[in-house]
Structures are given as C-alpha cells and as structure tokens.
N, CA, C and O atoms as CSV, one atom per row, in Angstrom:
chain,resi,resn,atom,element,x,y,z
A,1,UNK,N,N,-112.654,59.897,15.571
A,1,UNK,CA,C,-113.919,60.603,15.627
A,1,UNK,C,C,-114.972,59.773,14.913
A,1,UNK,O,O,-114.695,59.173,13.874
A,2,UNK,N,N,-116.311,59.731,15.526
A,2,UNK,CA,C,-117.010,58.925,15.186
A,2,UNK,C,C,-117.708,59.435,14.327
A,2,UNK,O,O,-117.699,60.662,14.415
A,3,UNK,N,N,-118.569,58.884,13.194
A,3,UNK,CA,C,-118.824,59.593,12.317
A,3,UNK,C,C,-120.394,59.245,12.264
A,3,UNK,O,O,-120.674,58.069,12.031
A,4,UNK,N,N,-121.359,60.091,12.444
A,4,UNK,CA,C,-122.729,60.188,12.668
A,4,UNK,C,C,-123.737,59.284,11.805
A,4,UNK,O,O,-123.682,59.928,10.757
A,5,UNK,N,N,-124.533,58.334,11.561
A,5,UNK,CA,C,-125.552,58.268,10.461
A,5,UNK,C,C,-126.533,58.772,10.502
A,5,UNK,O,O,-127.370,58.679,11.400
A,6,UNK,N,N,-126.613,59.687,9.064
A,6,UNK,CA,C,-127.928,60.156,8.953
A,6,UNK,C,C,-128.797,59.728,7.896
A,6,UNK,O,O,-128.217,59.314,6.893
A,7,UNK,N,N,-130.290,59.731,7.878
A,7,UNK,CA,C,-130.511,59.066,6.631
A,7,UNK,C,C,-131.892,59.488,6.499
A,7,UNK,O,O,-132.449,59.942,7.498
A,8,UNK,N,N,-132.555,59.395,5.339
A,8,UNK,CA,C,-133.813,60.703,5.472
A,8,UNK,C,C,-134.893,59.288,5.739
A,8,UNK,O,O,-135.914,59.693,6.295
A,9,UNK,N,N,-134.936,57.786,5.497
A,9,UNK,CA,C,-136.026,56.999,5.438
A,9,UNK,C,C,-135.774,55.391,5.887
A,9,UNK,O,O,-135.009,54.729,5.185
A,10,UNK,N,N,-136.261,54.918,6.770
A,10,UNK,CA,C,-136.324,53.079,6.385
A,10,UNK,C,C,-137.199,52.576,5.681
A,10,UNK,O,O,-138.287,53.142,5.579
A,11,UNK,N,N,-136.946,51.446,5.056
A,11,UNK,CA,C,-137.417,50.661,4.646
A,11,UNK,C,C,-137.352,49.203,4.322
A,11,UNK,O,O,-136.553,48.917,3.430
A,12,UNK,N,N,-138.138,48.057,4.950
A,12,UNK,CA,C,-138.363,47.019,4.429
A,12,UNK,C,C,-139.222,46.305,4.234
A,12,UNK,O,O,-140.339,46.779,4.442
A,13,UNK,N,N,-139.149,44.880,3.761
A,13,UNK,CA,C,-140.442,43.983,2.762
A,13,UNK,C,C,-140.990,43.793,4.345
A,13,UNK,O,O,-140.343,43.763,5.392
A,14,UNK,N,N,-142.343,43.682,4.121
A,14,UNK,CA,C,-143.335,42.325,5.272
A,14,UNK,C,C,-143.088,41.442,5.233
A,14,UNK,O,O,-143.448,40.953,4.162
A,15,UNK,N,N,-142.309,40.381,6.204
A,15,UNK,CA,C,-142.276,39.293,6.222
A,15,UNK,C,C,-143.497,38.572,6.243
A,15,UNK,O,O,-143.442,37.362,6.462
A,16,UNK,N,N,-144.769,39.213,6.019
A,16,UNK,CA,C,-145.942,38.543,5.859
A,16,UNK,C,C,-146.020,37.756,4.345
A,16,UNK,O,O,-146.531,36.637,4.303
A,17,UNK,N,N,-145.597,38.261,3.357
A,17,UNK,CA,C,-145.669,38.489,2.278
A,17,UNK,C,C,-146.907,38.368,1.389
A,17,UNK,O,O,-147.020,37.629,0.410
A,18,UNK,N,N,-147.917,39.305,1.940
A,18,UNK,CA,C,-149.466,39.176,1.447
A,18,UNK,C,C,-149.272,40.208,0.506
A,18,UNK,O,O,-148.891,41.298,0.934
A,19,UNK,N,N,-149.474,40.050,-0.747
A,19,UNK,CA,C,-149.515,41.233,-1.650
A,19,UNK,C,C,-150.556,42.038,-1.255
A,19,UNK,O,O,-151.484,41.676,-0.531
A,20,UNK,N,N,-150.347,43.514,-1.899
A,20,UNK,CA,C,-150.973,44.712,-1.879
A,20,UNK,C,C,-152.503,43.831,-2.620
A,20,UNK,O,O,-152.480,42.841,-3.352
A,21,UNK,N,N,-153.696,44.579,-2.137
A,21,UNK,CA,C,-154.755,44.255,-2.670
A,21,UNK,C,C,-154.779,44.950,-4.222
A,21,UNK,O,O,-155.445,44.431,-5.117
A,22,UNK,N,N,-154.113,45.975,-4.405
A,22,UNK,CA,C,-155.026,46.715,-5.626
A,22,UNK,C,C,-153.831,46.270,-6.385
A,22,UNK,O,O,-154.246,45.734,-7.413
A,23,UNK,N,N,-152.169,46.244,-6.331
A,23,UNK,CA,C,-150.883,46.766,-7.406
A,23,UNK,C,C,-150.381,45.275,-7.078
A,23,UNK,O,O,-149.489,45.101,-7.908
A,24,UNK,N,N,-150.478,44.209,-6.369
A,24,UNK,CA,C,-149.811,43.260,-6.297
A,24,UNK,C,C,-148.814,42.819,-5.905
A,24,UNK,O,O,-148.457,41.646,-6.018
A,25,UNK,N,N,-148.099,43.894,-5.277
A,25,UNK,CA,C,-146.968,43.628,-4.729
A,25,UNK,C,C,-146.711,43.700,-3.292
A,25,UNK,O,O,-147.480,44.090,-2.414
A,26,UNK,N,N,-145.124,43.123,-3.148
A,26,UNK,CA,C,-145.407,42.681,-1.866
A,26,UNK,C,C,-145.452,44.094,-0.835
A,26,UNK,O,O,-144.969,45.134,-1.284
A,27,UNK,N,N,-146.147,44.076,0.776
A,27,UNK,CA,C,-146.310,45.374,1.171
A,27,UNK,C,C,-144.849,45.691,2.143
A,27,UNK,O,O,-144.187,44.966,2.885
A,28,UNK,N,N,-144.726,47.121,1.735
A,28,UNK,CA,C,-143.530,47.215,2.352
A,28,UNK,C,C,-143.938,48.171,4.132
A,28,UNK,O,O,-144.922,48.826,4.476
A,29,UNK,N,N,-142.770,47.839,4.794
A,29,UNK,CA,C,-143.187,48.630,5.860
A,29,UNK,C,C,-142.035,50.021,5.913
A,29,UNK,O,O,-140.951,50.014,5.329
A,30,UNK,N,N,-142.351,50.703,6.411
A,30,UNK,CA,C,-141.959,52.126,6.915
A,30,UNK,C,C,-141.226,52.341,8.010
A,30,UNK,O,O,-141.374,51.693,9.046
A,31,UNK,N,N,-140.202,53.466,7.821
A,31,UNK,CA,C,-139.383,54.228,8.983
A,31,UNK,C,C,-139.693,53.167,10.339
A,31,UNK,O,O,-139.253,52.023,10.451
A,32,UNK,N,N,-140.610,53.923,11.356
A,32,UNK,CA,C,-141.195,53.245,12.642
A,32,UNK,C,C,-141.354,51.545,12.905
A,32,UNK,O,O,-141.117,50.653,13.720
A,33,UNK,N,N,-141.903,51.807,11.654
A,33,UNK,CA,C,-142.578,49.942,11.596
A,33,UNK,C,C,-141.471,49.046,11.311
A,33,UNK,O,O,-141.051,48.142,12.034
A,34,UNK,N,N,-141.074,49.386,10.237
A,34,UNK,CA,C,-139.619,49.139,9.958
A,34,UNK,C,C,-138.712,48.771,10.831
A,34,UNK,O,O,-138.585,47.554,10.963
A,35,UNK,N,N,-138.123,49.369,11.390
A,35,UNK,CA,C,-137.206,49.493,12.838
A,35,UNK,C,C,-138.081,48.686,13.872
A,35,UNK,O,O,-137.303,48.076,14.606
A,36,UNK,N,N,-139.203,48.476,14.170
A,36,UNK,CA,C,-139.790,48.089,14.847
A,36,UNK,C,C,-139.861,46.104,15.203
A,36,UNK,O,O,-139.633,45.299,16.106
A,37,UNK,N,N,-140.484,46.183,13.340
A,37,UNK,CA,C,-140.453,45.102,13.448
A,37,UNK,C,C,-139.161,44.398,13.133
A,37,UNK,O,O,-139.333,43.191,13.307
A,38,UNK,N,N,-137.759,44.706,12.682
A,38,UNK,CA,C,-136.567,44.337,12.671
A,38,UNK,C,C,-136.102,44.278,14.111
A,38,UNK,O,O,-135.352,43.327,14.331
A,39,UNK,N,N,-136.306,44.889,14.918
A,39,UNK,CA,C,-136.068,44.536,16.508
A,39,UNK,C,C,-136.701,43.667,16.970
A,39,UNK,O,O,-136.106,42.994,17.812
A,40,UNK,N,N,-138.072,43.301,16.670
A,40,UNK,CA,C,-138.912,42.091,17.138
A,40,UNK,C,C,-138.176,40.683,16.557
A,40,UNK,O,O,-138.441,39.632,17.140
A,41,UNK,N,N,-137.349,40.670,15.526
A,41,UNK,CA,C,-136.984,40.208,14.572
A,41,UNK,C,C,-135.863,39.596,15.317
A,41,UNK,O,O,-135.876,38.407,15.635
A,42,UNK,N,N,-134.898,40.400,15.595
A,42,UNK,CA,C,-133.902,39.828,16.217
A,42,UNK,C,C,-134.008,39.167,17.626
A,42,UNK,O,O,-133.308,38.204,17.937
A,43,UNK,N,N,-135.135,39.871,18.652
A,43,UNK,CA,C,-135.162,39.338,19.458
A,43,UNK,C,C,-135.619,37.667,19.393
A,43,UNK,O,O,-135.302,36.870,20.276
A,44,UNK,N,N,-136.406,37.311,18.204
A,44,UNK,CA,C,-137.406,36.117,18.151
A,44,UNK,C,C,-136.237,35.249,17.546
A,44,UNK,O,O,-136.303,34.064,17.871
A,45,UNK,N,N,-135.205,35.588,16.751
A,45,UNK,CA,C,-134.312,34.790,15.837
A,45,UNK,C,C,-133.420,34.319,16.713
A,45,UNK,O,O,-132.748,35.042,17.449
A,46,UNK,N,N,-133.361,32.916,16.674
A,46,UNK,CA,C,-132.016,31.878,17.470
A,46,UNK,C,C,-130.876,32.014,16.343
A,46,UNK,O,O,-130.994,31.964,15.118
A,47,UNK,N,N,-129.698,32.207,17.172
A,47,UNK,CA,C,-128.233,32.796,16.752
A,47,UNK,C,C,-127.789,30.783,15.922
A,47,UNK,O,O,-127.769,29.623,16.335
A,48,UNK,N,N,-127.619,31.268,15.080
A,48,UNK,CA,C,-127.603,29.678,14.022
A,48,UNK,C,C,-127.947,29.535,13.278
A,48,UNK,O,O,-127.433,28.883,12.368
A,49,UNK,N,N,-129.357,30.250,13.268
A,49,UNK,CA,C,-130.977,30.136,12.397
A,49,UNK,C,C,-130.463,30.630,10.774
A,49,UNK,O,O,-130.524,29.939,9.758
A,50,UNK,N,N,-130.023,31.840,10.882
A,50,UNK,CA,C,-129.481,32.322,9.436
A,50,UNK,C,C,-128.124,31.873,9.220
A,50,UNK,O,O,-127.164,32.032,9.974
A,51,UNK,N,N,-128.184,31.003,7.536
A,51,UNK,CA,C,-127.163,30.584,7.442
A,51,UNK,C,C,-126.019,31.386,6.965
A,51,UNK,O,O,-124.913,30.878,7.152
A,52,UNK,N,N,-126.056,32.317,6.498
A,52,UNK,CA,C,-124.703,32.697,6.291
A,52,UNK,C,C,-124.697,34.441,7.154
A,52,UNK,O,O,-124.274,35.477,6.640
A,53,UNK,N,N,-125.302,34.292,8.555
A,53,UNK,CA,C,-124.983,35.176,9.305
A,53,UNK,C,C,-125.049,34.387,10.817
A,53,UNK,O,O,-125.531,35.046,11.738
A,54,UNK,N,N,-124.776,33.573,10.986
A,54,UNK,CA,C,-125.029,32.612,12.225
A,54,UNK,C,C,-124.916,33.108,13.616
A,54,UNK,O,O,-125.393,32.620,14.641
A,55,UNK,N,N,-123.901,34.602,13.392
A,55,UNK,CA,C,-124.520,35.288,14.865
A,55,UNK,C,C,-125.197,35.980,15.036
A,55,UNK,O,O,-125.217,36.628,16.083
A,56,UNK,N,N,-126.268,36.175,13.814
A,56,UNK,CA,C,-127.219,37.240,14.327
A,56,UNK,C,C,-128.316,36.540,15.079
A,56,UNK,O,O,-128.744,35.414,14.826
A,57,UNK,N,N,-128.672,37.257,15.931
A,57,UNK,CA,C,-130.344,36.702,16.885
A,57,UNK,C,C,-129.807,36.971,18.248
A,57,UNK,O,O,-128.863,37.682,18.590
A,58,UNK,N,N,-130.753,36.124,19.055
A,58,UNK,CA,C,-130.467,36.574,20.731
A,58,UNK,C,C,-130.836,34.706,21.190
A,58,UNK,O,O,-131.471,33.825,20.611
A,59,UNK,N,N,-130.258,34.741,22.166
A,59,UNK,CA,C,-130.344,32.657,22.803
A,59,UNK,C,C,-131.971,33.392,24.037
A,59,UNK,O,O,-132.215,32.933,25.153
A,60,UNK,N,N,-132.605,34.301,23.499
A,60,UNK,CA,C,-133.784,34.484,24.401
A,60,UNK,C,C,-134.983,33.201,24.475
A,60,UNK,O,O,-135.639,33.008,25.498
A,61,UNK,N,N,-135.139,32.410,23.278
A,61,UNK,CA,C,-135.858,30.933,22.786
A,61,UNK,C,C,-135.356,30.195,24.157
A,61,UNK,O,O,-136.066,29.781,25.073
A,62,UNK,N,N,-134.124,30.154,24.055
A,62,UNK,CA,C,-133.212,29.102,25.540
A,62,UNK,C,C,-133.956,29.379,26.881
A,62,UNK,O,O,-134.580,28.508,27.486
A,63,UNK,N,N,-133.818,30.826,27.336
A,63,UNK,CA,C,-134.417,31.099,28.468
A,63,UNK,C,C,-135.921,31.221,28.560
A,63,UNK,O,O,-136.403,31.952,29.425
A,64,UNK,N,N,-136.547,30.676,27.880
A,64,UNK,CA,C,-137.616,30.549,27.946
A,64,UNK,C,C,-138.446,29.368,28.743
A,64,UNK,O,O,-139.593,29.452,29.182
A,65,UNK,N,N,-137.675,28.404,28.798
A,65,UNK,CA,C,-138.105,27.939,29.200
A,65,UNK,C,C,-137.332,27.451,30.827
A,65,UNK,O,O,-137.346,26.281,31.210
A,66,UNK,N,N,-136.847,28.317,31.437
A,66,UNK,CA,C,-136.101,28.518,32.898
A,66,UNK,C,C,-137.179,28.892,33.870
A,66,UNK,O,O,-138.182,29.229,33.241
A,67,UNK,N,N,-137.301,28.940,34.794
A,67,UNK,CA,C,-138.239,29.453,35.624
A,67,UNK,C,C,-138.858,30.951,35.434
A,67,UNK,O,O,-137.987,31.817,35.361
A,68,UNK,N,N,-139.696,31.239,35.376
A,68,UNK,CA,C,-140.042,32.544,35.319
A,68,UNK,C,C,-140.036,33.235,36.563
A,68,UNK,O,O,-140.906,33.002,37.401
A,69,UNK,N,N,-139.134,34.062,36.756
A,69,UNK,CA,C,-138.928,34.660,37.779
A,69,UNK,C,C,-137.555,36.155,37.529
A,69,UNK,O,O,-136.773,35.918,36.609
A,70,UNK,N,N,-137.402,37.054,38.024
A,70,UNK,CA,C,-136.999,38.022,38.342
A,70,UNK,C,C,-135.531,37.748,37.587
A,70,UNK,O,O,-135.144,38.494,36.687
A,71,UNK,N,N,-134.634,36.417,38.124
A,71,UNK,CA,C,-133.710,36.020,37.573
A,71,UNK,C,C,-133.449,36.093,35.955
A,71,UNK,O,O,-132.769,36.843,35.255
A,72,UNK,N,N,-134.324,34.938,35.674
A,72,UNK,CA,C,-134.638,34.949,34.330
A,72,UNK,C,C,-134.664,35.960,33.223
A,72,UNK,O,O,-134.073,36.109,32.153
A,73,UNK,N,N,-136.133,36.973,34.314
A,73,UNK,CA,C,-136.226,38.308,33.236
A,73,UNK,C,C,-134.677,39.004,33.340
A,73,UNK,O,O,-134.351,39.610,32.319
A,74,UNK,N,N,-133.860,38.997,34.244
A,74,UNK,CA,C,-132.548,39.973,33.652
A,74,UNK,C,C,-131.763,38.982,32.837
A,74,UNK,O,O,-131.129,39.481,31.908
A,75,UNK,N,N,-131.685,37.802,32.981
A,75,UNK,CA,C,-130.747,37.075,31.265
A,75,UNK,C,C,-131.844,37.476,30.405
A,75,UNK,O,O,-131.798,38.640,30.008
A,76,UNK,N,N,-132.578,36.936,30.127
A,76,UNK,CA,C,-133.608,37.613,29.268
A,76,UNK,C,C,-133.333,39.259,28.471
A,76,UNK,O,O,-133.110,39.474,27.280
A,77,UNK,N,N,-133.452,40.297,29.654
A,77,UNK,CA,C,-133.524,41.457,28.920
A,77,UNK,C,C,-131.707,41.620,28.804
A,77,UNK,O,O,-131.353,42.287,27.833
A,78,UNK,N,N,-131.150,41.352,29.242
A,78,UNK,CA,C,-129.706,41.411,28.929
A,78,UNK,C,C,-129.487,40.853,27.216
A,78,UNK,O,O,-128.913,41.388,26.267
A,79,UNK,N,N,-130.021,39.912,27.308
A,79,UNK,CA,C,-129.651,39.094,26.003
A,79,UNK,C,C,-130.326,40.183,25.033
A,79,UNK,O,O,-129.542,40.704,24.239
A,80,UNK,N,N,-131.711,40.618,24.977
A,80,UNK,CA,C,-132.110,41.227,24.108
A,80,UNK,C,C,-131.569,42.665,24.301
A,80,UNK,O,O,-132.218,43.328,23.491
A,81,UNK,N,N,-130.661,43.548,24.996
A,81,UNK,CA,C,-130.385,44.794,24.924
A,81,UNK,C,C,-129.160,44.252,24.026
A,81,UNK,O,O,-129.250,44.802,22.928
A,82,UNK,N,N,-127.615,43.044,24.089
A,82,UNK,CA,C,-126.782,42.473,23.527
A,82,UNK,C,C,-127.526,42.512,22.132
A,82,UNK,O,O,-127.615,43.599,21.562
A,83,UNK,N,N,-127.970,41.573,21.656
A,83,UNK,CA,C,-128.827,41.662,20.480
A,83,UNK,C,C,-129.110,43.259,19.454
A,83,UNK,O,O,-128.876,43.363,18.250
A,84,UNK,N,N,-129.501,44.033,20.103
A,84,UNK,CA,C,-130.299,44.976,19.654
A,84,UNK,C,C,-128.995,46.004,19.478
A,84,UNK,O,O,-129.092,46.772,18.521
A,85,UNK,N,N,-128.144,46.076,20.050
A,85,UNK,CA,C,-127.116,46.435,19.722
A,85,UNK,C,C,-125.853,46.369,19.327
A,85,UNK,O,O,-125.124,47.361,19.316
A,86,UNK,N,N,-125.457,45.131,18.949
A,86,UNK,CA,C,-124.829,44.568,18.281
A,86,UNK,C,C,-125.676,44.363,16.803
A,86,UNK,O,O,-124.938,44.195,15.832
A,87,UNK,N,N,-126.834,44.360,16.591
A,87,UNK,CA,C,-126.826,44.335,15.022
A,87,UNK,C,C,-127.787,45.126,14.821
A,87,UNK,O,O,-127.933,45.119,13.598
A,88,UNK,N,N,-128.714,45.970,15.379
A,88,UNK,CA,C,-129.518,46.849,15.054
A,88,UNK,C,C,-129.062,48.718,15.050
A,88,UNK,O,O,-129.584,49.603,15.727
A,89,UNK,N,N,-127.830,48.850,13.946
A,89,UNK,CA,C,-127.686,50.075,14.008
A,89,UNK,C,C,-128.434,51.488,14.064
A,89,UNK,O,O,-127.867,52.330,14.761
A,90,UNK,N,N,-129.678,51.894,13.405
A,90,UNK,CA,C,-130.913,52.590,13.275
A,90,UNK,C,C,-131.308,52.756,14.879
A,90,UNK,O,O,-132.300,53.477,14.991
A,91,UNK,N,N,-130.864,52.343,15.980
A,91,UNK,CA,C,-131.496,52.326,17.295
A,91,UNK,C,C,-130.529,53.072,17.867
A,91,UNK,O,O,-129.438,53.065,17.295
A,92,UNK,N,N,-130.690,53.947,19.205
A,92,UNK,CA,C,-129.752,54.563,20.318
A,92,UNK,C,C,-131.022,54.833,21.368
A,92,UNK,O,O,-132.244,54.686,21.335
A,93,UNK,N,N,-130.302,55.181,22.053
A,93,UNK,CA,C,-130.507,55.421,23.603
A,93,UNK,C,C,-131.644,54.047,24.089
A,93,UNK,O,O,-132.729,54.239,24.639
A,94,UNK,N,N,-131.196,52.970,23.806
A,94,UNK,CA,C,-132.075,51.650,24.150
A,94,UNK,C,C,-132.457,51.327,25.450
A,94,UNK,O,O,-131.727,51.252,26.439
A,95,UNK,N,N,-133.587,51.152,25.378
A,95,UNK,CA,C,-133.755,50.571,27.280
A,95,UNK,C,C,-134.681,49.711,27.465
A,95,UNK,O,O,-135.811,50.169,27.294
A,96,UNK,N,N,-134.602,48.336,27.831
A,96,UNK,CA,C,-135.198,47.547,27.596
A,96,UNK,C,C,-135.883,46.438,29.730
A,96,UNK,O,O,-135.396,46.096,30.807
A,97,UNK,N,N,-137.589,46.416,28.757
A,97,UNK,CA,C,-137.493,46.056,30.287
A,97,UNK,C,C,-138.379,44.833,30.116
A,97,UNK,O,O,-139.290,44.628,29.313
A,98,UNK,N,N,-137.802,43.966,31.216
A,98,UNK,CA,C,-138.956,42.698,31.088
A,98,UNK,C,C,-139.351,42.086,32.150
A,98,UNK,O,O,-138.417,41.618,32.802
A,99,UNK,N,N,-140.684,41.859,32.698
A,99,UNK,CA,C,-141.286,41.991,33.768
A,99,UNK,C,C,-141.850,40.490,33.468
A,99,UNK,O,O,-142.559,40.254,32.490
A,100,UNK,N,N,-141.397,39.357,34.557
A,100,UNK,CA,C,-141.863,38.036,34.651
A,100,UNK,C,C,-143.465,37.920,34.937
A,100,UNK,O,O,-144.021,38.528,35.852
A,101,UNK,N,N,-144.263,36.869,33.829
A,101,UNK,CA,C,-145.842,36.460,34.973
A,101,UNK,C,C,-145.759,35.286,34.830
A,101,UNK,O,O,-145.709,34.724,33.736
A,102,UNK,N,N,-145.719,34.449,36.511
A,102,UNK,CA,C,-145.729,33.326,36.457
A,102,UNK,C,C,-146.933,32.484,36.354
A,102,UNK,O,O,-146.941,31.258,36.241
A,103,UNK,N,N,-147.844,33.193,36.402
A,103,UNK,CA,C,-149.544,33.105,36.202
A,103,UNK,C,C,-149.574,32.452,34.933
A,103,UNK,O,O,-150.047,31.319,34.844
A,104,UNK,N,N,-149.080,33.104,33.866
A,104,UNK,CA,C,-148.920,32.881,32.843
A,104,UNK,C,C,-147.970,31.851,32.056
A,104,UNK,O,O,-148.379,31.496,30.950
A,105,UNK,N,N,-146.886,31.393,32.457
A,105,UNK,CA,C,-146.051,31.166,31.796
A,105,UNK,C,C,-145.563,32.141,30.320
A,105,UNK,O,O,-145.654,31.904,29.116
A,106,UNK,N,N,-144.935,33.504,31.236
A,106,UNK,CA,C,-144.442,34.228,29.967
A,106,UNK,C,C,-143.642,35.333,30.838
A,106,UNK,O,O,-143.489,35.447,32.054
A,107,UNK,N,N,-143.094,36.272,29.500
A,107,UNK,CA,C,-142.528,37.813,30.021
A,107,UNK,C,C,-143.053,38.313,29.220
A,107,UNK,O,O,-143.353,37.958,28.080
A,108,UNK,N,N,-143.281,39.613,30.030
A,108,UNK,CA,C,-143.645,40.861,29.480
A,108,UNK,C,C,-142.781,42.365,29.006
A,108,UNK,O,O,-142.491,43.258,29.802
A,109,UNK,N,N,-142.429,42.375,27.323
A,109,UNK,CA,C,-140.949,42.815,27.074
A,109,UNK,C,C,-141.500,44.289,26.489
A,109,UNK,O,O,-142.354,44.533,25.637
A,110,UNK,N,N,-140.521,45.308,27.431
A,110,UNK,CA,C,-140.938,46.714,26.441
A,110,UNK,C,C,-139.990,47.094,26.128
A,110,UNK,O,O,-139.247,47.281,27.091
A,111,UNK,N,N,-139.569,47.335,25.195
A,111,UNK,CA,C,-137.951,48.423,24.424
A,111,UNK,C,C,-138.602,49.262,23.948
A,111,UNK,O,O,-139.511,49.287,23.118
A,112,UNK,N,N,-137.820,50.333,24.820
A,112,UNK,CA,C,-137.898,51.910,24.203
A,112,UNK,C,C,-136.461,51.885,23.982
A,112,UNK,O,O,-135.521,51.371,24.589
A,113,UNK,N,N,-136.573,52.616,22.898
A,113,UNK,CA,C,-135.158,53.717,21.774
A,113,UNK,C,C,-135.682,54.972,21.243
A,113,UNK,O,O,-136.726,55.572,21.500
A,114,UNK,N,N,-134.783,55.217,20.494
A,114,UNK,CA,C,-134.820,56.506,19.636
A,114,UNK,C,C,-134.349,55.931,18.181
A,114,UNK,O,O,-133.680,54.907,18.042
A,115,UNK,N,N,-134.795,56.727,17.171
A,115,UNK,CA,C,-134.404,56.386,15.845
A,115,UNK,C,C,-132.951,57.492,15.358
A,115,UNK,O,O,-132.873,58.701,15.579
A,116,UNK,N,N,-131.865,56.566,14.619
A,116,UNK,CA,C,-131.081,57.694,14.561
A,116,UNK,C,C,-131.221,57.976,13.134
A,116,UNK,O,O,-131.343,57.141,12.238
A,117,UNK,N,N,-131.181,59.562,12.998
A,117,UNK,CA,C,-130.977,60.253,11.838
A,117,UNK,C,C,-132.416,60.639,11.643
A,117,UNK,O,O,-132.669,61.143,10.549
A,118,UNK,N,N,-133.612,60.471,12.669
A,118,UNK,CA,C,-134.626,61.252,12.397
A,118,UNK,C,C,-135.353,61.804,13.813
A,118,UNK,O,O,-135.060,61.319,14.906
A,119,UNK,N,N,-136.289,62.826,13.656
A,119,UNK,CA,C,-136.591,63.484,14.318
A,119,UNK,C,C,-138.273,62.676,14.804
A,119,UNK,O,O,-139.272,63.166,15.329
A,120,UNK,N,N,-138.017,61.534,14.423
A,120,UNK,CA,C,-139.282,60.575,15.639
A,120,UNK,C,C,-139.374,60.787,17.160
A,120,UNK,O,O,-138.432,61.245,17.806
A,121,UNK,N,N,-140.419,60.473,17.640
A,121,UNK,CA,C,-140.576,60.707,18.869
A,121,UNK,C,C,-140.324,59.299,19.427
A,121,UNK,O,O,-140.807,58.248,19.004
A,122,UNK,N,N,-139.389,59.489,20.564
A,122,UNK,CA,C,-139.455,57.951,21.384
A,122,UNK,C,C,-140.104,56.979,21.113
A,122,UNK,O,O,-141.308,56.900,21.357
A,123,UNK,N,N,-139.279,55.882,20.445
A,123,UNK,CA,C,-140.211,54.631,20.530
A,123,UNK,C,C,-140.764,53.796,21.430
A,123,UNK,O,O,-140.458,54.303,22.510
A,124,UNK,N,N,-141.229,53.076,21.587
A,124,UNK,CA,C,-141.901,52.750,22.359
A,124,UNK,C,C,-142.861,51.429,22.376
A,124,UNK,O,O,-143.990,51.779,22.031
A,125,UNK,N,N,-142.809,50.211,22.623
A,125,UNK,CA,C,-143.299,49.467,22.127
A,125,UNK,C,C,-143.112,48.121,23.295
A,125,UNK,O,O,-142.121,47.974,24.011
A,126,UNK,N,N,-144.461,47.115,23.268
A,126,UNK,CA,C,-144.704,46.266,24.217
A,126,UNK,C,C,-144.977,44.714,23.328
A,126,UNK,O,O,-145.542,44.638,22.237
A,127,UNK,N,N,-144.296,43.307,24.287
A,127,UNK,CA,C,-144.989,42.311,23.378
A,127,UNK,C,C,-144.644,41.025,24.163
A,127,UNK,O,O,-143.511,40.894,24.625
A,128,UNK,N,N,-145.276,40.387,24.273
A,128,UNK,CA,C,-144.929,39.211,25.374
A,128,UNK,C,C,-144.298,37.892,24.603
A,128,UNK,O,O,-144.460,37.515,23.442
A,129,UNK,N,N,-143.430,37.270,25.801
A,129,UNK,CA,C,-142.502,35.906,25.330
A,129,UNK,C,C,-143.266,34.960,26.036
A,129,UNK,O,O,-143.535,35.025,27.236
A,130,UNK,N,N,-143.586,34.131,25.296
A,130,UNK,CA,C,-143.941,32.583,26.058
A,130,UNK,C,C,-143.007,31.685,25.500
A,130,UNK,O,O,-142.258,31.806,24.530
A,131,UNK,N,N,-143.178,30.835,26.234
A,131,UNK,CA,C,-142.683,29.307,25.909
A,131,UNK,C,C,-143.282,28.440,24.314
A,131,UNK,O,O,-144.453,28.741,24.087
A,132,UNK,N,N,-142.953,27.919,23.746
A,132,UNK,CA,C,-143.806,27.043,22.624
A,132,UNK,C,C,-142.985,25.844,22.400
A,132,UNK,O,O,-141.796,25.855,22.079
A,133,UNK,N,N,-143.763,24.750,22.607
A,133,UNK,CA,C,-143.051,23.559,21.932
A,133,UNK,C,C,-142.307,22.985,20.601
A,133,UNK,O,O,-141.873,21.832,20.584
C-alpha cells in the first residue's frame, strides 16, 4: 500500500541569488513558484551536469538541435514527462505538451500538473526551448 505525501508548504532559495532589498537575504520562492521553477529546472539541466547526482536532468539540450518538427517535439516532450517524474515528487497528474516553430528555430513547452498534498488549482505553465551555442 502506497503511502500518500502530504505536506502543508514548499519551499526554496532563488537561484537568482539577489538579496532581499530591505533584510538582505537571499529571496526565497514559494509553494507554486517553487514547484514551478524546480520543473523548469530539471527540464533545462543535462543529466552529468550535477556532480554527485549525475542522473538528474533530461538529454532535452541534445534534441535541440535535430530538426524541428513534429518528430522531435515527441522525444522532446517524452524526455521531459521521464524527467519530471522520475525526480520531481511534489507533481501528479502531469501532462506535458510541445508544439514545434520552425519559423523560429524553437519549441513551444506547456506542463500542466497538480500539486500533491495541497489544494492548488491546476498548474499550468508555458516557456519556449531554443537552440544556443
């Protein structure tokens, strides 16, 4: 029997690390944001990158630079649904979609989830992949 997590809050540092204007310290983010930007997190991180966790991340950097096309976007969103659930516990009911522009040279990535152990409303959230040298 599986055993549920519940938990009343998230929290972690900004990887910005701009201190607070008034108290000086570094700013932390919240529940939503939190979860949010730790999913952006994994999707952007190449599996290697952290040294003493070397499989965390997604090989999404790799396919970036493949043709942009229909193909692509499903390794693409495959890799990042793998990712997001394999190390992002705080997430369920994930659904992830990514829509090629070849106009552009990029994808266009939306993951919706749910937060577990709170009563948030569907997440929901949009952000595009390009290529970079």
């Amino acid at each position: 029997m599986a055993i549920q997590r519940i938990s009343r809050s998230f929290k972690d540092i900004s990887l910005s690390f701009v201190p607070h204007p008034v108290t000086k310290d570094l700013q932390i983010l919240k529940n939503e944001s939190a979860i949010r930007r730790s999913v952006r997190n994994l999707v952007e991180t190449i599996t290697t990158e952290r040294f003493f966790n070397s499989l965390l991340g997604s090989e999404v950097r790799s396919s970036l630079f493949d043709f942009v096309d229909f193909g692509t976007a499903s390794v693409i969103q495959d890799q990042i649904e793998v990712a997001i659930t394999n190390f992002e516990d705080r997430v369920d009911n994930l659904k992830v979609e990514v829509i090629p522009r070849p106009d552009d040279n990029s994808f266009q990535v939306s993951v919706i989830y749910d937060i577990v152990g709170q009563d948030f409303p569907t997440q929901d959230f949009s952000f595009l992949l390009e290529a970079t040298r």
